[in-house]
GUDREN-80769 format. One line per 10 residues: their letters; for each residue x, y, z of N, C-alpha, C, O, CB. Coordinates in Angstrom, 2 decimals. Glycine has a CB too. Example, Ala and Ser with C-alpha at 12.3 -4.5 7.8 and 13.67 -1.06 7.14 Angstrom:
2
as) 13.19/-5.69/7.80/12.30/-4.50/7.80/13.20/-3.30/7.80/14.24/-3.32/8.46/11.31/-4.47/9.05  12.85/-2.25/7.08/13.67/-1.06/7.14/12.90/0.03/7.87/13.41/1.14/8.04/14.08/-0.60/5.72
This chain:
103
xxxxxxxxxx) -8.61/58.22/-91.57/-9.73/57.91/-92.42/-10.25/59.22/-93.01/-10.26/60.24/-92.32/-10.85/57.16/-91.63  -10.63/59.22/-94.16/-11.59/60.51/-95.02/-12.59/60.30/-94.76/-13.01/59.14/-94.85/-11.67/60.71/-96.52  -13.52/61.50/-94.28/-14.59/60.99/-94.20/-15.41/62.39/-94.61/-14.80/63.46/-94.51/-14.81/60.24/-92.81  -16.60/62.37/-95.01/-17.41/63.76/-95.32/-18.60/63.85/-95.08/-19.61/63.48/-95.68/-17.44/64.18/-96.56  -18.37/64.45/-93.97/-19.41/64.75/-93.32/-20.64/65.56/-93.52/-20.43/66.76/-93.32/-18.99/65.08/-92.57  -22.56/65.13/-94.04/-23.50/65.10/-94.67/-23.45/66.72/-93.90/-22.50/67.00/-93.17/-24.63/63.80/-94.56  -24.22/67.39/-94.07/-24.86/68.40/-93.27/-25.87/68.57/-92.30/-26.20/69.56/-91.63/-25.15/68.99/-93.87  -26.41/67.16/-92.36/-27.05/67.11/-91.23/-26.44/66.42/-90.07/-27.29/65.97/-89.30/-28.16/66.61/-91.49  -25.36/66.24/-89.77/-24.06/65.35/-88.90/-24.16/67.16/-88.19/-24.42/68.14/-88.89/-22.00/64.45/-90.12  -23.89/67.19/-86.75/-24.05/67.98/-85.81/-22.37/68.42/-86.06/-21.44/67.77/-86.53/-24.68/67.30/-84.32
xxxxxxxxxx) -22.44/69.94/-85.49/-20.89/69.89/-85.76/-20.00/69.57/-84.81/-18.80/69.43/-85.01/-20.40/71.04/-86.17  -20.92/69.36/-83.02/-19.90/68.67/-82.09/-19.25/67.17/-82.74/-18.11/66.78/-82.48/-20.76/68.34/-80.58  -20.24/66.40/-83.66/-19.44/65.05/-83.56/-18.73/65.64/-84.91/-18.43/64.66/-85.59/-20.40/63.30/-83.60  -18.50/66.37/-85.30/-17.68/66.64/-86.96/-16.48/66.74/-86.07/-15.50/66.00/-86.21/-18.10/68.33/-88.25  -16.56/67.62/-85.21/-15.18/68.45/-84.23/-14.45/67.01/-83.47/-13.25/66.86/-83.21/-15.98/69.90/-82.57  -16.05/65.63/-83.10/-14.72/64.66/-82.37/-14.16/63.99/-83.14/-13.11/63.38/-82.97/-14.98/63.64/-81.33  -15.07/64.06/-84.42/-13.93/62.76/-85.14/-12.93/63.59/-85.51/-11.91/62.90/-85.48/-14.44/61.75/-86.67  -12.60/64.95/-85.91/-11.15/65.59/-86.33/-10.79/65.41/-85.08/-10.17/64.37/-85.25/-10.96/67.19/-86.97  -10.67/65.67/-83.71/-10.26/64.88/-82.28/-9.57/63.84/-82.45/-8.34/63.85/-82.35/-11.33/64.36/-81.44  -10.52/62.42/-82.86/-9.94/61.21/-83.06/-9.07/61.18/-84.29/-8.35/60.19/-84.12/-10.95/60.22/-83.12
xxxxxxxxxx) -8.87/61.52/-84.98/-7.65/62.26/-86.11/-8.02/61.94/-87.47/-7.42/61.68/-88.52/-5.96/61.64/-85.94  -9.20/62.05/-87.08/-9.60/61.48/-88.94/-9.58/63.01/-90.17/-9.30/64.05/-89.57/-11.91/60.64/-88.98  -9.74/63.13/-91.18/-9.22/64.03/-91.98/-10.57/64.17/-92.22/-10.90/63.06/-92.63/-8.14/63.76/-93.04  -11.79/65.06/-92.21/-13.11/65.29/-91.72/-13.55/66.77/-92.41/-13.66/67.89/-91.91/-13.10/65.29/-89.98  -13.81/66.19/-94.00/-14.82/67.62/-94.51/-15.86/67.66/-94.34/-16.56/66.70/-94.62/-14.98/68.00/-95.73  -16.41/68.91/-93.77/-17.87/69.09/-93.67/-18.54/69.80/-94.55/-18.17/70.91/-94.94/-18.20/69.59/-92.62  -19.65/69.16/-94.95/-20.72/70.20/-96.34/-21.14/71.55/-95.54/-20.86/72.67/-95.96/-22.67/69.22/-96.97  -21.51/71.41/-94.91/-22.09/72.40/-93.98/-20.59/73.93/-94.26/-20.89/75.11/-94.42/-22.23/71.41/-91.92  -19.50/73.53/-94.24/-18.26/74.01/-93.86/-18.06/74.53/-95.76/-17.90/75.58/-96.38/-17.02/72.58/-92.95  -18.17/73.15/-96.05/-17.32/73.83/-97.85/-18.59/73.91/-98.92/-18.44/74.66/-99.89/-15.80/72.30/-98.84
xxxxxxxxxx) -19.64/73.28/-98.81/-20.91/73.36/-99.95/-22.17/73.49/-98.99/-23.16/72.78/-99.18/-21.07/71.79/-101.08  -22.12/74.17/-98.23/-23.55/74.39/-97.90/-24.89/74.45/-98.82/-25.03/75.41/-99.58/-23.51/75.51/-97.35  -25.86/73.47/-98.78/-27.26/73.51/-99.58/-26.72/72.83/-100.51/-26.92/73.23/-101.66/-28.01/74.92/-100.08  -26.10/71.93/-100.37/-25.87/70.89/-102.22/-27.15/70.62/-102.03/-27.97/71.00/-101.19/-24.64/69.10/-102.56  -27.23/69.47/-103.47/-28.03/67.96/-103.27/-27.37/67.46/-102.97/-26.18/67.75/-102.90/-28.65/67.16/-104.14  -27.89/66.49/-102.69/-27.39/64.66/-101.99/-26.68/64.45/-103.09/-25.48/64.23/-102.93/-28.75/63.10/-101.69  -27.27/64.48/-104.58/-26.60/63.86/-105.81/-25.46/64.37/-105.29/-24.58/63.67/-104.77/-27.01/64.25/-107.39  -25.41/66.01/-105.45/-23.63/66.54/-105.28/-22.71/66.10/-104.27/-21.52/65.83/-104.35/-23.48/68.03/-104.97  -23.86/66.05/-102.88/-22.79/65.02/-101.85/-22.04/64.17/-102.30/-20.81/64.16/-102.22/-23.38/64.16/-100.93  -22.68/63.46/-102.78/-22.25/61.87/-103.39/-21.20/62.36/-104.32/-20.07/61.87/-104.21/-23.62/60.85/-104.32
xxxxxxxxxx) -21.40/63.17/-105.15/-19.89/63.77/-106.21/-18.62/64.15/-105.62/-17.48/64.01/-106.07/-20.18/65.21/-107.03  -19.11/64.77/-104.28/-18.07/65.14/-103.73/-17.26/64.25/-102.98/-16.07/64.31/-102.66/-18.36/66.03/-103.12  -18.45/63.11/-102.67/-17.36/61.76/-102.17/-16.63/61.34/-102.87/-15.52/61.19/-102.35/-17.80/60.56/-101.83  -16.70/61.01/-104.04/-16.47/60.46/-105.24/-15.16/61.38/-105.41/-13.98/61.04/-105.29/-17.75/60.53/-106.37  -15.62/62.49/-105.67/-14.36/63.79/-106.19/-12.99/63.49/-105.14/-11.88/63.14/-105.54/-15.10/65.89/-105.79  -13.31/63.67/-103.96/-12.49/63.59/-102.75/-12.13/62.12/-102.32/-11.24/61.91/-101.50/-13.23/64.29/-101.61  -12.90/61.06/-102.92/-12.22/59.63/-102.48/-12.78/59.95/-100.50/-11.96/60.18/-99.61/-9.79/59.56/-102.97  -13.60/59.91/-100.37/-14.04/60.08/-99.26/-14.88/59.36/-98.48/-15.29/58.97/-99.57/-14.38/60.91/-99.31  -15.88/58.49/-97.27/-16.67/58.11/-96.98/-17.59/58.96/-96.54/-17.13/59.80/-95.77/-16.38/57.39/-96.46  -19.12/59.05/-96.84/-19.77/60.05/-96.11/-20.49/59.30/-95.09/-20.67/58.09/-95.08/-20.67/60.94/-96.95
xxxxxxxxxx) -20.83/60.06/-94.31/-21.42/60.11/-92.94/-22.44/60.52/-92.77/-22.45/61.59/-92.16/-20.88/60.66/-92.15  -23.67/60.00/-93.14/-24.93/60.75/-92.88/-25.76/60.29/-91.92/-25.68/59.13/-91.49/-25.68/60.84/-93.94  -26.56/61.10/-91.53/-28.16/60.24/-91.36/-29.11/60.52/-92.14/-30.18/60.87/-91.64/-28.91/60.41/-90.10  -28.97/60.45/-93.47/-29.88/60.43/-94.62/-29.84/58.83/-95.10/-28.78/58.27/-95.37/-29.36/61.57/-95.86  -31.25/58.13/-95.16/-31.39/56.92/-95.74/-31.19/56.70/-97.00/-30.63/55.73/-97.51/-32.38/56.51/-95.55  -32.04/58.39/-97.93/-31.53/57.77/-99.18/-30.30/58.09/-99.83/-30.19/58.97/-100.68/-32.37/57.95/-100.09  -29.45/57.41/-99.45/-27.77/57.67/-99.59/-27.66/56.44/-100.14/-27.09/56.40/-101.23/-26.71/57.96/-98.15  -28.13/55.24/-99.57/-28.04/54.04/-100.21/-28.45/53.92/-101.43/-27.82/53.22/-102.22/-28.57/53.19/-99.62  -29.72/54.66/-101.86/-30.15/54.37/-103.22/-29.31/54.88/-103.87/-28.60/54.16/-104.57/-31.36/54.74/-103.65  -29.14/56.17/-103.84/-28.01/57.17/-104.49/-26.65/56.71/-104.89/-25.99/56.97/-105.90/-27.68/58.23/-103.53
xxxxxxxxxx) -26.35/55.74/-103.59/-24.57/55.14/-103.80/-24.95/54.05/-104.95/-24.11/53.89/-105.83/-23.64/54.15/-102.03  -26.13/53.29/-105.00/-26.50/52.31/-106.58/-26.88/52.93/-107.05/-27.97/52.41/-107.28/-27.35/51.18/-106.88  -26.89/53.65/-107.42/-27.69/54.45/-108.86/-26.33/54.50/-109.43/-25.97/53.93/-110.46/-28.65/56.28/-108.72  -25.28/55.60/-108.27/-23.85/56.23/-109.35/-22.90/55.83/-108.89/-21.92/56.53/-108.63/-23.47/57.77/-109.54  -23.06/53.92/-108.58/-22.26/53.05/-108.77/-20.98/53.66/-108.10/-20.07/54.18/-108.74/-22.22/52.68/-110.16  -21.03/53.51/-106.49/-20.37/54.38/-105.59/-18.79/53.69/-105.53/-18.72/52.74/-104.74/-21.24/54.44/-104.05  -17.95/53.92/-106.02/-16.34/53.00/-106.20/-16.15/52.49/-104.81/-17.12/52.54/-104.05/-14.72/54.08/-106.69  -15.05/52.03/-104.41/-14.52/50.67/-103.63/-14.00/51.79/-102.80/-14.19/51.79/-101.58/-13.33/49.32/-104.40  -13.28/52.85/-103.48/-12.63/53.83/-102.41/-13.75/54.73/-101.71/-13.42/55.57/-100.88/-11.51/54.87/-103.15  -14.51/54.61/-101.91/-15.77/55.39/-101.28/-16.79/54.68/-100.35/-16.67/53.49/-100.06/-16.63/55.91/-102.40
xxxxxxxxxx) -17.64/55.35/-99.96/-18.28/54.34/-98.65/-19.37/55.18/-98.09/-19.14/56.38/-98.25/-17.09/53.93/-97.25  -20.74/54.84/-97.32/-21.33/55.31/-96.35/-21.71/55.07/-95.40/-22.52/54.15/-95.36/-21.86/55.60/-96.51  -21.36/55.69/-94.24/-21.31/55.17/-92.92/-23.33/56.00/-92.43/-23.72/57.16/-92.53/-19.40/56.01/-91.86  -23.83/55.16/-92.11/-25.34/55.49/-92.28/-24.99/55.61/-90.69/-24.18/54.81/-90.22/-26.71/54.26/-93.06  -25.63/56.65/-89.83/-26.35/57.06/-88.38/-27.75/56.55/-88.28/-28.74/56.82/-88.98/-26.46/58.72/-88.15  -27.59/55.65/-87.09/-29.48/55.54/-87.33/-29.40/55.74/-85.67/-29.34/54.64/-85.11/-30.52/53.55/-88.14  -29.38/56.71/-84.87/-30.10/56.58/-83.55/-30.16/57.66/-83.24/-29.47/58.56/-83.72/-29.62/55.84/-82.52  -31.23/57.81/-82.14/-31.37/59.23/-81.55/-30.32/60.33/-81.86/-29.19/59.89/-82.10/-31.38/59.11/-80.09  -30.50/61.92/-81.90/-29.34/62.55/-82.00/-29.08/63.08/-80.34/-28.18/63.92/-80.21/-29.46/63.75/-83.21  -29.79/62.65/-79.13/-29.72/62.65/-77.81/-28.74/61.54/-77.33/-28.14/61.69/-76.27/-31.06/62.53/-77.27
xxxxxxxxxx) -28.57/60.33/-78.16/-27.52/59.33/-78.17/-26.03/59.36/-78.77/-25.16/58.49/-78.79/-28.09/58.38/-78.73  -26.06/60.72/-79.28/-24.65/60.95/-79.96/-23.57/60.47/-79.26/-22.73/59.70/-79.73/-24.34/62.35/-80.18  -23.57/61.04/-77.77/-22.73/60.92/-76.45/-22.40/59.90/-76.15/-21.50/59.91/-75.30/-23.20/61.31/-75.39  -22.80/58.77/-76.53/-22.85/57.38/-76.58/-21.91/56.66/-77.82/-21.39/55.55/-77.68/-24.37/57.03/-76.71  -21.77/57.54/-79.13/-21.05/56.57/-80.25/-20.04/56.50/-80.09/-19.37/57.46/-79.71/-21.06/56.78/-81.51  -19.56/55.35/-80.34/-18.09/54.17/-80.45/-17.24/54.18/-81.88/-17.71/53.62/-82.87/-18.70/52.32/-80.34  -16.13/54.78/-81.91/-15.53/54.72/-82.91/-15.46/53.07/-83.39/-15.09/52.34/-82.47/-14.29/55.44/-82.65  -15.69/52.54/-84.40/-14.87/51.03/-84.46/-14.02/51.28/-85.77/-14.33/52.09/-86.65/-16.02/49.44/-84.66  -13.19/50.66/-85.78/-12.15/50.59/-86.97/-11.24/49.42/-86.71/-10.52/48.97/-85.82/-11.23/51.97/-87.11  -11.78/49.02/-88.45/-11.56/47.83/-88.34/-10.13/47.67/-90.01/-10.14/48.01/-91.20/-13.37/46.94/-88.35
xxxxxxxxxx) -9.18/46.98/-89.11/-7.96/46.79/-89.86/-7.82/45.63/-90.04/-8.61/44.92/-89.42/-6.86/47.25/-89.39  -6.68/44.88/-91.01/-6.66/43.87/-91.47/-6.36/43.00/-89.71/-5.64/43.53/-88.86/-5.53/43.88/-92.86  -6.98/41.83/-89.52/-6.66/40.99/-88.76/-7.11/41.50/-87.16/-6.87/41.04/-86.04/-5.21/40.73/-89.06  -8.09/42.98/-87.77/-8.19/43.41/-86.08/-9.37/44.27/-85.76/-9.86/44.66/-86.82/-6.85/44.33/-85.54  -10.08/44.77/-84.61/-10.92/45.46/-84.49/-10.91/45.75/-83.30/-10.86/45.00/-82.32/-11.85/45.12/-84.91  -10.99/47.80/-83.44/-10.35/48.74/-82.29/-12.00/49.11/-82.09/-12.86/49.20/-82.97/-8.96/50.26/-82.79  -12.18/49.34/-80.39/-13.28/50.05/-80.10/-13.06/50.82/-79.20/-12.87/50.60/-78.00/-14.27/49.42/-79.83  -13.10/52.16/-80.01/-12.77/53.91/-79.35/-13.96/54.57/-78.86/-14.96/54.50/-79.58/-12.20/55.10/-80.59  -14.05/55.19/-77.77/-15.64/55.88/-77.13/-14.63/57.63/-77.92/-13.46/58.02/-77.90/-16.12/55.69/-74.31  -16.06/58.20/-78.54/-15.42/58.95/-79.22/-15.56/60.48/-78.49/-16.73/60.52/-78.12/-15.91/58.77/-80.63
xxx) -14.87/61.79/-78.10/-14.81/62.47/-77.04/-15.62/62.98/-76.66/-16.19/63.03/-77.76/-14.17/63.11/-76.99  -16.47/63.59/-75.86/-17.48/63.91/-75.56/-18.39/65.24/-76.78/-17.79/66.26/-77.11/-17.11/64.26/-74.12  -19.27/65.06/-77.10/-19.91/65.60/-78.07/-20.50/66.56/-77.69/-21.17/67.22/-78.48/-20.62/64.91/-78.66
């Protein structure tokens, strides 16, 4: 999975999902201090899903009409609960649930 990781995403869980083998750019890593707008470009640019815990990502993905190949995976819980998230991935006809490596 592509995924691009917001800058506020911690960099232990950036490090498990490249672990779990996902292909995992981080802003923090290649554009430190964008805007959000530019986040969102860079999803777009890269065909990527981002990963934030920023809410207004949703408005942002309707405003610039976010394509089919793109996506945002929204965080909403404690960042003391990281240690706790569950990969799910979900394929045609199926759904995998991965505890993702320790953070």
């Amino acid at each position: 999975m592509k995924l691009l990781a917001n800058e506020n995403i911690p960099a232990a869980l950036t490090r498990s999902l490249r672990a779990a083998g996902h292909d995992v750019n981080w802003v923090s890593e290649i554009s430190p201090g964008i805007t959000d707008t530019q986040v969102i470009e860079l999803a777009i640019q890269q065909d990527r899903i981002l990963v934030t815990f920023d809410k207004d990502f949703g408005e942002l993905a309707f405003r610039r009409s976010l394509p089919a190949t793109c996506g945002i995976i929204l965080l909403r819980l404690p960042m003391d609960d990281l240690n706790r998230l569950v990969l799910m991935v979900v394929e045609e006809m199926r759904v995998r649930l991965r505890t993702l490596p320790s953070v």
